[in-house]
N, C-alpha and C positions, 0 to 999 in steps of 0.2 A: 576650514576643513571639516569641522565636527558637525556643523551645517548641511554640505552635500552627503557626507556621509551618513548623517541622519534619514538623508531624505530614501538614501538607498537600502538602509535600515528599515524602515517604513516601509518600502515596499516590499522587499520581500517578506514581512512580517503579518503585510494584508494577506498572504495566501496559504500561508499555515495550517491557524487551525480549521481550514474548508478545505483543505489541499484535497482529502480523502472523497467530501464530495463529489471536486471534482472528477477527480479518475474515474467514481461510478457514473458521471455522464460521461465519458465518452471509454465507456467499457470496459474498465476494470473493476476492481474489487479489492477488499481489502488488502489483501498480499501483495497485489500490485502499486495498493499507495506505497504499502511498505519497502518493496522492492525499487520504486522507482526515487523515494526516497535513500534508498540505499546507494543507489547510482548517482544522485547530485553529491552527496557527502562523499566519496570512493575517488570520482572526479578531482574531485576539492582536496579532498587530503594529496593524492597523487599531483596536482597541480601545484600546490603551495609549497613541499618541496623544491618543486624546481623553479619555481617565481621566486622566490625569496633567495636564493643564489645569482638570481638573473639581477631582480634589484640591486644588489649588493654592487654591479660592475655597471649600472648604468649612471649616468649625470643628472637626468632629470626625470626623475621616477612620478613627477605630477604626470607625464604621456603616459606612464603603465597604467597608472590610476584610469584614464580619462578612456585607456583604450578597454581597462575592464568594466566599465563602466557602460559603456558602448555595447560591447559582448552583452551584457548584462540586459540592457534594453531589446537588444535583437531576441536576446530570447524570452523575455516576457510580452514579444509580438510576436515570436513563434510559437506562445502557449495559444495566440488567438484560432491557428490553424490545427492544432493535435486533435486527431480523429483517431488514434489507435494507442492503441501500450505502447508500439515501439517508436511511432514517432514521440511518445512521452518520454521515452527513454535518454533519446538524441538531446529532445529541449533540456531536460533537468542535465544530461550529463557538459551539453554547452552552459547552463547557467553555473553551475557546480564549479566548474572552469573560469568561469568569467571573475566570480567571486574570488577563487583563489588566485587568479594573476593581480586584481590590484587590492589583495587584502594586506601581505608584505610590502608591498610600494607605500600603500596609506602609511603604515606603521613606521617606514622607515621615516618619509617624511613629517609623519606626527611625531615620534621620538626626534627629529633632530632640531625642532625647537621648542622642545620644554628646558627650561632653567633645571640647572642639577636639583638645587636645594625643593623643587616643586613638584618632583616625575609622581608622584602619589597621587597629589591633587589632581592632576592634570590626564591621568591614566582614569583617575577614578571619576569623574566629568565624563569621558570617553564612555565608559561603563554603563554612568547611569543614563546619558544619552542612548546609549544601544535598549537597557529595560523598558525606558519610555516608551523610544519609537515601536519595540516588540508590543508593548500597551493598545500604541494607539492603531501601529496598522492592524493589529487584531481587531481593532473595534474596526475601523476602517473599512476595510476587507467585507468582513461581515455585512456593514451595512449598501456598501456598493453593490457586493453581487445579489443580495436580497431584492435592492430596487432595481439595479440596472443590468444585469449577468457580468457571466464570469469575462467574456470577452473587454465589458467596460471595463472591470478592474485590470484585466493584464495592459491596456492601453493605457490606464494610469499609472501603472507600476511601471513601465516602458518610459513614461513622459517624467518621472521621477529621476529615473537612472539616466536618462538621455538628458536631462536639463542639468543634471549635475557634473556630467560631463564636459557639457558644454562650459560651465561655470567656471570649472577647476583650471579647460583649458585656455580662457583669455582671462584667466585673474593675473595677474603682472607675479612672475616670479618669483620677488623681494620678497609677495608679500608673507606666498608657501616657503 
């Protein structure tokens, strides 16, 4: 589990610190990184609310995972097409979404097998896997769009999210 989720860690960590670039290609400006950065996190918070109650009544919360996950990739292949602010608005506010519906699923599923006596260790693994991956898809990132644009990295970041997906959903139940 800390695997795929790394991977999706990674990716949205490649678009960070360039996010701001970006929007000045396709016509924005600072306020508008800000603002549309405003709208993924608003999404996300508003989301996670009500996903984290929805996990709570579902059986097998690996599908919420695999379907935010999915969410997740479509819209770092719909960052390939954003030509205006407001279509940037749409994409961040469907990635913003995507992340909040399997971020409660993960957790429940990662909290329900760690050993009592280990949830520290095992939280904090979780943790420092999330600083790395922020580490290296920053470096990541950086160097994709430099050599290859931003389009090849939203297709990498997509092929991250989409393979982890796929991953979670034929891994054998037992093993989640």
């Amino acid at each position: 589990m800390l695997f795929t989720n790394a991977l999706v860690l990674a990716a949205g960590a490649m678009l960070g610190p360039i996010y701001a670039l970006f929007v000045e290609q396709v016509g924005g400006d600072l306020m508008d990184a800000s603002l549309t950065g405003g709208v993924f996190a608003l999404a996300a918070g508003i989301t996670t609310i009500l996903a984290g109650r929805y996990a709570d009544r579902i059986k097998e919360n690996e599908l919420i995972i695999v379907f935010g996950y999915v969410l997740m990739g479509i819209g770092f292949l719909l960052m390939t097409k954003v030509n205006s602010i407001w279509f940037l608005f749409g994409t961040q506010a469907l990635i913003g979404f995507a992340e909040a519906v399997y971020s409660p699923a993960f957790d429940a599923v990662y909290s329900k097998h760690l050993p009592d006596c280990r949830r520290g260790k095992y939280w904090g693994a979780w943790e420092a896997v999330n600083y790395f991956m922020a580490a290296a898809g920053a470096f990541a990132g950086g160097f994709l769009v430099y050599h290859f644009g931003f389009d090849f990295l939203f297709i990498i970041m997509a092929i991250l999210a989409m393979g982890s997906a796929v991953y979670i959903y034929f891994l054998p139940r037992k093993v989640l």
